[in-house]
Each structure stands twice: as C-alpha cells, then as structure tokens.
C-alpha positions in Angstrom: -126.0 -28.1 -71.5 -124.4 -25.3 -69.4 -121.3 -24.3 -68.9 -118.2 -26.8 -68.3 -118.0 -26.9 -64.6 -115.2 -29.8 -62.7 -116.3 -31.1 -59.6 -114.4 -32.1 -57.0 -115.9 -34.8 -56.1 -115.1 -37.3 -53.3 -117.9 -40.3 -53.9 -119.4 -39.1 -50.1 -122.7 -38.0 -49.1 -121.8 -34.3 -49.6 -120.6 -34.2 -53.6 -122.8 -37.0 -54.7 -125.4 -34.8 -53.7 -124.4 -31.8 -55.6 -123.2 -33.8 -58.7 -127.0 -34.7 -58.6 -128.5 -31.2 -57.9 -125.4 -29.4 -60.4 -126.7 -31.9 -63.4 -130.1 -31.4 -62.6 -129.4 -27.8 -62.9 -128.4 -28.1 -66.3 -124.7 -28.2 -65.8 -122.1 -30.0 -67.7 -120.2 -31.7 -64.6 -116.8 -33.1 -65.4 -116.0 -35.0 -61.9 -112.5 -34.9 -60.7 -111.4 -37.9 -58.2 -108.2 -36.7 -56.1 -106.3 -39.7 -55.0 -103.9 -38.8 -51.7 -104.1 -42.1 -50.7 -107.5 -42.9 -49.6 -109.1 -46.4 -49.4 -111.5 -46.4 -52.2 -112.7 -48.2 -54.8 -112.0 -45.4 -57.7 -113.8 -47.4 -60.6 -116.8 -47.4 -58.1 -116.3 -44.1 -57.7 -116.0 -43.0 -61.4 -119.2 -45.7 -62.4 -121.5 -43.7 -59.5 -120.8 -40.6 -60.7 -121.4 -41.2 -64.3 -124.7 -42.9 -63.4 -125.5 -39.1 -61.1 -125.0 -38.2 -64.3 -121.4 -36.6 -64.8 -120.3 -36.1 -68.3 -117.2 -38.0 -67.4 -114.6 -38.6 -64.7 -111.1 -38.1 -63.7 -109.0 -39.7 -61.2 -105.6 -37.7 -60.1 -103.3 -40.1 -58.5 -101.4 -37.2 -56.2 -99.9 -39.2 -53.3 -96.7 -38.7 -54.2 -96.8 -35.1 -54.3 -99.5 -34.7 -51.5 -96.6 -36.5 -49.2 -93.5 -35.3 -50.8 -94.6 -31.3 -51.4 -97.2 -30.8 -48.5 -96.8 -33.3 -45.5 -93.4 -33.6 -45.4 -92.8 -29.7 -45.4 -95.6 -29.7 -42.5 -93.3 -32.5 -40.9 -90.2 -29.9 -41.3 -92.0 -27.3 -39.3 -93.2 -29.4 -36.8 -96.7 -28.2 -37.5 -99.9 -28.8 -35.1 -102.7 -26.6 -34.9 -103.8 -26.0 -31.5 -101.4 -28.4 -30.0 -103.3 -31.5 -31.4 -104.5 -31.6 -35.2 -101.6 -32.5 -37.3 -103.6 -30.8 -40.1 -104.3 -34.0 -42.4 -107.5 -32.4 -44.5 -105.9 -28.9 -44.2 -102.5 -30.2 -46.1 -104.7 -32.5 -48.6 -106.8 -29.5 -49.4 -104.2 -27.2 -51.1 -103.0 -30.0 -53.0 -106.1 -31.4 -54.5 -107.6 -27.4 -55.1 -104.1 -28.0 -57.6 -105.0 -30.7 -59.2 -108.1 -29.8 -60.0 -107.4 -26.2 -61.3 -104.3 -28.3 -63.9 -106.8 -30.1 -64.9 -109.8 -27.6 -65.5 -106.6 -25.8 -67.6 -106.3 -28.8 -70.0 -109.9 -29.4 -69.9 -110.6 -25.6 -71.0 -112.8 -25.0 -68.1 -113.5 -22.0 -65.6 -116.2 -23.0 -63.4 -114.6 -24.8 -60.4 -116.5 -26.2 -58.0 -116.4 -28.2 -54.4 -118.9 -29.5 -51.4 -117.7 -28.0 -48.8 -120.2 -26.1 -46.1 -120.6 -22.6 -45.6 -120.1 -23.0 -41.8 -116.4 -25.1 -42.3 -112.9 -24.2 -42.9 -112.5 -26.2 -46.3 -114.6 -23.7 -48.5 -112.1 -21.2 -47.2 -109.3 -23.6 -48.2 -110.4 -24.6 -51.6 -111.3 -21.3 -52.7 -108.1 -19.1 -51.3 -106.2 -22.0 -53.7 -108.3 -21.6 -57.0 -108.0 -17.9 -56.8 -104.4 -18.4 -56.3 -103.7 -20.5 -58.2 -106.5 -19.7 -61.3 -107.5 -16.0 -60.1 -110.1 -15.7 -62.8 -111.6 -18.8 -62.2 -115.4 -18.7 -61.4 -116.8 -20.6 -58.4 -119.8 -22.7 -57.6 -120.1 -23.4 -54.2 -123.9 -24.7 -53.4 -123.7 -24.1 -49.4 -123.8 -20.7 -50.1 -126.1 -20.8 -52.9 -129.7 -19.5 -51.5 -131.7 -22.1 -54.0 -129.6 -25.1 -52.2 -129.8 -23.9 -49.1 -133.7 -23.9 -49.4 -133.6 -27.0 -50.2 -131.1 -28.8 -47.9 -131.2 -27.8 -43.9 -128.2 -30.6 -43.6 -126.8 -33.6 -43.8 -130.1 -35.6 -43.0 -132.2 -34.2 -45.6 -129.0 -34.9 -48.5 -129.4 -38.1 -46.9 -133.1 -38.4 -48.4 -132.3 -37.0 -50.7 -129.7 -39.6 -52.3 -132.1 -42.4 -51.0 -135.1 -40.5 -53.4 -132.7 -40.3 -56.1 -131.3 -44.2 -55.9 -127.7 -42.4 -54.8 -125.5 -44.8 -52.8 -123.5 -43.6 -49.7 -122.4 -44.7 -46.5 -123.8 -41.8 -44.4 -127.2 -43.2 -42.2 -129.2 -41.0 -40.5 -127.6 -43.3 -37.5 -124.5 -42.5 -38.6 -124.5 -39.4 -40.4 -120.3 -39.2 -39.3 -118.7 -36.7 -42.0 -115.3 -38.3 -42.9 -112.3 -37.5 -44.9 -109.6 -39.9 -45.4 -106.4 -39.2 -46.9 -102.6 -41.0 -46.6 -102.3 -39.0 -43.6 -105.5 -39.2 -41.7 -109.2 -40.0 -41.5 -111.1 -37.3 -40.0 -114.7 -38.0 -38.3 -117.1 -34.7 -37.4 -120.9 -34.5 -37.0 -123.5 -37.1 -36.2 -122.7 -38.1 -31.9 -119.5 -36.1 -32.4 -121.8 -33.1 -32.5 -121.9 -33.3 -28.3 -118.8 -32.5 -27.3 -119.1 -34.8 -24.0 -120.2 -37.6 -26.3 -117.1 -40.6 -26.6 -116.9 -42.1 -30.1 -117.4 -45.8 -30.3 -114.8 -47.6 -31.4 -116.5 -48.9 -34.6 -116.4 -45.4 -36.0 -112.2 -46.3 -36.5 -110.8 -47.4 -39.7 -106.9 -46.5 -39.3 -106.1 -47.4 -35.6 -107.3 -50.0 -33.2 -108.1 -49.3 -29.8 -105.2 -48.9 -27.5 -106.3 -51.3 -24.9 -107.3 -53.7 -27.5 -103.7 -53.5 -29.1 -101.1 -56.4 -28.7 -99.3 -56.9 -25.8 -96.3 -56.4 -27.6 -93.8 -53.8 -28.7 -92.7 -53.4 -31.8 -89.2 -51.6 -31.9 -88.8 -49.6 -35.2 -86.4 -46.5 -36.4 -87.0 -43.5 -39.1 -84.3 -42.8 -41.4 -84.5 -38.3 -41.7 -81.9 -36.5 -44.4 -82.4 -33.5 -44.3 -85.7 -33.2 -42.2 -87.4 -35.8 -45.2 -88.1 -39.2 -43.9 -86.5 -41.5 -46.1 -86.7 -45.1 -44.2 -88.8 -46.7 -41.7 -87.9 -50.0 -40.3 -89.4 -52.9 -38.3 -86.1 -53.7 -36.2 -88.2 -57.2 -34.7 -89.1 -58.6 -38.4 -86.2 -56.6 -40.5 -89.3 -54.9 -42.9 -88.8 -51.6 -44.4 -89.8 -48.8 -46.2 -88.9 -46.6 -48.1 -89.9 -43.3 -50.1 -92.6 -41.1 -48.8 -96.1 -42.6 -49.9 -94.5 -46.3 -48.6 -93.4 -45.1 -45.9 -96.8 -43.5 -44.5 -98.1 -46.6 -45.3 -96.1 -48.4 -43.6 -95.7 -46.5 -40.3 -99.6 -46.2 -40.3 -100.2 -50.0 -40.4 -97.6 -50.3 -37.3 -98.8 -47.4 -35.8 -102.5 -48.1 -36.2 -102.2 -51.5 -34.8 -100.7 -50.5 -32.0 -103.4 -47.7 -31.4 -101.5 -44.7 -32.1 -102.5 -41.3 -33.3 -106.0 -41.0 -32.2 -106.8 -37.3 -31.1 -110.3 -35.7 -29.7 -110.6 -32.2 -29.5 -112.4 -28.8 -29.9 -111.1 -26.3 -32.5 -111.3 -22.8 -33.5 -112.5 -23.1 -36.9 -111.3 -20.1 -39.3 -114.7 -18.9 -39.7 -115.3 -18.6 -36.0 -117.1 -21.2 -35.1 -115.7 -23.9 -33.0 -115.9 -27.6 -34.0 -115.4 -30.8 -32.4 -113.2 -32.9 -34.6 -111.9 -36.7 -34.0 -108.6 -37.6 -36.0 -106.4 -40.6 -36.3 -103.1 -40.2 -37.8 -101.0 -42.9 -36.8 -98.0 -42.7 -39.2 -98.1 -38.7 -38.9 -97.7 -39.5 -35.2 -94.4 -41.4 -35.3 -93.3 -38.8 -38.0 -93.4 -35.8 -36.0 -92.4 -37.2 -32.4 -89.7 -38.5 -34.5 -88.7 -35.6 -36.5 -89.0 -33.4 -33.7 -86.1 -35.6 -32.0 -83.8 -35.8 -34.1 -83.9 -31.6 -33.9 -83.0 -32.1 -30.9 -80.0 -33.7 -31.5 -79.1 -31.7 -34.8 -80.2 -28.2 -34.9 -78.4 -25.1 -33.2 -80.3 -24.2 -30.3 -81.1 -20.8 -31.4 -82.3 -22.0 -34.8 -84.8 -24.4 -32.8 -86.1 -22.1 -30.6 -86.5 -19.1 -33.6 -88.3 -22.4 -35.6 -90.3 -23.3 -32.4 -92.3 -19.2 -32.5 -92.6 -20.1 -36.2 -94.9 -23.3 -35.9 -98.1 -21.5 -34.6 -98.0 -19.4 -37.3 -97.4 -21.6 -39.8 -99.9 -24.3 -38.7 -102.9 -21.5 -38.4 -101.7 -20.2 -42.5 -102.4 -24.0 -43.2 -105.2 -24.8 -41.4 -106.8 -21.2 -42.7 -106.2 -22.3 -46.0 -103.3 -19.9 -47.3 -100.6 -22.6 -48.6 -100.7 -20.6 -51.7 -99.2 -17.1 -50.3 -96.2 -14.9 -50.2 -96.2 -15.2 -46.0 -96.1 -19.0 -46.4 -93.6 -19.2 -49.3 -91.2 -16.2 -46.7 -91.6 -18.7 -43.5 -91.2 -22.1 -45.4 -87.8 -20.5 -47.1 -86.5 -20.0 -43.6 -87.7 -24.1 -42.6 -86.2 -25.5 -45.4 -83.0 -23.7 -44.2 -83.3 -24.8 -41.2 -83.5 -28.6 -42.0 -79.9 -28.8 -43.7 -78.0 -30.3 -41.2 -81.4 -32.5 -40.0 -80.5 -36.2 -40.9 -79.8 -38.7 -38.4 -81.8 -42.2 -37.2 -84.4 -42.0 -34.2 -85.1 -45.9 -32.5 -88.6 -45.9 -30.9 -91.1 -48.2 -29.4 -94.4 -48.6 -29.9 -96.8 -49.9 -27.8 -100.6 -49.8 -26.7 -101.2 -45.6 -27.8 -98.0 -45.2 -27.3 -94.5 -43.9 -29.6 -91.5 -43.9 -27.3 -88.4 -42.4 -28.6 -85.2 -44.5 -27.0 -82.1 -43.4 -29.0 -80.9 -41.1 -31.6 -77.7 -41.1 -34.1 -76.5 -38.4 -36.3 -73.2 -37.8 -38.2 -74.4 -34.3 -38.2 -75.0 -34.5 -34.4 -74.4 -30.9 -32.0 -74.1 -33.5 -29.0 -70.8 -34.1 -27.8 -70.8 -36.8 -24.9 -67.3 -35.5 -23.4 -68.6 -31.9 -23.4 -72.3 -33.1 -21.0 -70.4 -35.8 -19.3 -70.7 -35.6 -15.9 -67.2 -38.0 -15.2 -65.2 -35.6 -17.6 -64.4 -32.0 -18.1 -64.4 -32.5 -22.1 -62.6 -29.8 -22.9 -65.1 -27.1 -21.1 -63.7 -25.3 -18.1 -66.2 -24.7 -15.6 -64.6 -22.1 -14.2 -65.7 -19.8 -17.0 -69.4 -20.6 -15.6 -69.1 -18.2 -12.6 -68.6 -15.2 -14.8 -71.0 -16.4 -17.0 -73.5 -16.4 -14.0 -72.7 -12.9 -13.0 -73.0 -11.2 -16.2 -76.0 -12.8 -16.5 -77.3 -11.7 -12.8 -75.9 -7.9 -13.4 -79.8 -7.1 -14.1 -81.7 -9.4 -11.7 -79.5 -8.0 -9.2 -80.7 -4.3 -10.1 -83.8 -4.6 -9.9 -83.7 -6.7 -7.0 -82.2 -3.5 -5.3 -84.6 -1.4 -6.6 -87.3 -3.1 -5.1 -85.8 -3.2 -1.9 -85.9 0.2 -1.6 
C-alpha cells in the first residue's frame, strides 16, 4: 500500500470514480464524508466506498459550524456574487477543506485529496484552504493529473466507467446533472444546463417546488435577528417555530421551498475564467438575506450601511474565489462583525408563489423615529434648517453650473 491519502469524498459520480482509480493506483484511501446538511443516506455512503475499496470511512457531522461560522457571517455581509448566487458550495467548501485537514492531523496523514475539475472554481477553493490551513500538506488532484486525464474526457466516460466497475451513482448519461447539495443549497451544472438557452425541467428540483405549482396560499412568518444571527423563525398561521441555526435553515427551507422560493438561473464568471451556467435553489438563504438585509435598514447608521454596502462585492468574490482562509477576509469580516452590533430586531414577511415579501419590522435598537419622518408632525426637526442645508450643499453645483455657462 501507498501512502495514507483522505478523500474527500461525496458518494457522487465524480469521487466514486477517483476512490476507484486512487485504490487502483495503489493508494491507501481513507474516505472523509462531510455532513453540512445534505440528504443522504451516510451508511450507504460509507458501505459504497468500502466496497470501491477505501480502507475505511469517516463521516464529519459539520452543520452546526457550516451555518453558525460560514453562512451566517455571509448572511452578515449581505453576500451575493454577481447579484444572484448566494454562494452555497463556495461557503460549504472552506468548511469541509477544515474538516478534512483536522482530521488528516489525527489520522497522521499528508496527502489530501478532492474531485473537483481542473476547469471549476472548487479545486481553487479546496486547495487555497489545505494550504492554509495545512501549508505542507501534499495534494492529489486527478483532473490535473495527465494519466487521468488520458483516461477520462468527462463526465460520460466516469459514467462507464462506474457501470464497468459495478459502481452505483445517480448520474445517466440522460442526466449527467452535476449536483452539490448542502443545508443551504442544491446546486445543478452540466448535462442540458450546458446550453445556456436550455430551461431546466422541473424534475431536476429537489428543494423547491415550482412557483406556479405552489399553494394558493400565504404563509405569514417572522425571523428573530440579534445581532445580525438569526435566532427564530416562526409560522405566524400554525404558531411552529424554530430555533438555532441548523433548525432554523431547515425550517425556512421547507416553507420557503414549498412555496417555490429561491430558485436562481444564471451565467457566472468562474474564478478561472471561464464562464459557467449554474442553476441554484436556496430557499431558506432566500428569506434569510431579504430579511436580514431589512432589518439593516431599520437598525444600522446610514453611513455604516452604505461603507458595508461597497464591502459586499468584495467580500462575495474572496468567497466565491476560495480565500475564506486569508488576512483580507479576516480585515473585512472584523469590520461586519462590527457592524452587526446594534442589528437585532423581528422582520414579518409573506410568502407566496416565488415570492418573500417583507411587511413590517420591529427593533428596540431601531434608528427610525416615526415623529421625526411623520408627515402630520414636526417631531422635533425644524425644517427651516433644510434651506441652508440645501445651499451649502448647492455652493458647488452652482459653480460649475457658472462655469459652464461661460
């Protein structure tokens, strides 16, 4: 046997695959099983990866800390890359890369290794974090090895390539979708997806229903935030609630996904400079963030918001590049977390058809004063001090209004 080498392995198409081709190659695969809250049969898993022929298996429950230390500081900055992708596989990433680097500690390994393609973002991702986080670690990454690469063109010849070896996987060559599924999002690229003028069917969907096929009913719910964390979610028609991070994803993604909320289609830059076309649903993430992003409104200083607002971009590219684990991130997430200290309050929403509303907001920490914006009171504010407010403000339009006169 080879060297110890720890695989992250999901149970897909992909790492199935190169479990097989890694043992075959005279490894000594130890297969690590990241749990951030996908639904999967995990003694499946770890029974079809000792029959590829892993020398033994590891499951890492880390939902708590995927939600707690990675989504909910995304939720703080209000990150979306590219105005759309609320960055589900790039937060899971990090996290698992973690996990797995812990565990190759205890284990006594060095040799790291992961599935991800030569032409995607999550080699970047995986890699960045073990040399962060294990910078002497070595790395086996089989897209970019020449002898796999001869031997797999893609995802249809791993495809015959598990049905020659009698390996199990959900890929078709009808439906050769790559997925990744998480607490926060299932992710669908490849296969139809491939033509970017090509609509998904709606059978390819496992968190969210179809918004015209939703109930013809709202459901009325409210999110809890202290201090920018979520810490309830409620059903104000059936009084059911949640609370804690991992039960309260869960919870808004069932009402969300019902309703047929969260479903984004889009074409992204992909670190590497390719552009992709990726399909997400992210139902509870959703709610989250149009939530979050509310109470803000009603909670932070207005200079703070806008500073924070020019920090998102940047924030959301360092995560979706795959540099969680580095000093810029740690210097813009210190000034987030300051941010969020005055951000509790309760947002009421409705959801409906595709759909999450926001009709109301309540803080104790509130900035909004009701006498000060009324329109049948003068609260306290003299608008007399408006007109020299305007003219200072003019002084410079009005120059260069001149000048151009001239």
């Amino acid at each position: 046997m080879g060297e110890k080498v720890v695989l992250a392995y999901s149970g897909g198409l992909d790492t199935s695959v190169i479990l097989k081709w890694l043992c075959s190659s005279g490894h000594d695969v130890t297969a690590y099983i990241a749990d951030v809250g996908q639904a999967q049969d995990f003694s499946a898993a770890r029974e079809k990866a000792l029959a590829i022929g892993a020398s033994s298996v590891f499951v890492d429950d880390l939902k708590e800390e995927f939600v707690g230390n990675y989504v909910f500081k995304a939720l703080k900055a209000n990150c979306m890359y590219e105005g759309s992708y609320l960055l589900g596989t790039s937060l899971a990433r990090p996290v698992i890369a973690k996990g797995q680097v812990e565990f190759a500690r205890k284990e006594g390994a060095n040799v790291l290794a992961h599935g991800a393609t030569g032409k995607g973002n999550d080699q970047v991702r995986f890699e960045l974090a073990y040399l962060s986080l294990m910078p002497g670690a070595e790395i086996i990454s089989p897209w970019k090895d020449a002898k796999f690469l001869e031997a797999f063109n893609g995802r249809s010849d791993m495809i015959k390539y598990a049905e020659k070896h009698g390996i199990p996987v959900q890929a078709t060559v009808q439906k050769p979708y790559s997925t990744d599924e998480n607490l926060m999002h299932t992710s669908y690229e490849s296969g139809i997806l491939e033509d970017a003028g090509a609509a998904p069917g709606n059978d390819m969907f496992v968190k969210t229903a179809s918004p015209q096929k939703a109930p013809d009913k709202e459901e009325k719910i409210s999110v809890e935030f202290k201090t920018g964390i979520p810490v309830k979610a409620a059903n104000l028609g059936s009084g059911s609630l949640a609370q804690g991070g991992v039960q309260i994803m869960e919870f808004l993604n069932s009402l969300g996904g019902a309703c047929g909320i969260g479903r984004v289609d889009m074409v992204e830059n992909r670190f590497v400079g390719i552009k992709s076309r990726g399909v997400y649903e992210s139902p509870g993430a959703a709610i989250l963030w149009k939530a979050h992003r509310d109470i803000e409104g009603l909670t932070l200083d207005r200079e703070v918001s806008h500073l924070k607002d020019t920090l998102m971009p940047k924030i959301s590219e360092l995560i979706y590049n795959g540099f969680w684990f580095s000093p810029e991130m740690d210097f813009l997430m210190s000034a987030v977390e300051q941010s969020q200290k005055h951000v509790t309050g309760e947002v009421f929403m409705t959801l409906y058809k595709g759909n999450a509303i926001v009709t109301g907001r309540k803080s104790k920490e509130a900035l909004y004063s009701p006498l000060l914006s009324s329109m049948d009171s003068h609260g306290g504010f003299n608008q007399q001090d408006s007109k020299g407010f305007i003219r200072v403000n003019a002084v410079r339009l009005q120059a260069s209004a001149k000048r151009d006169l001239q």
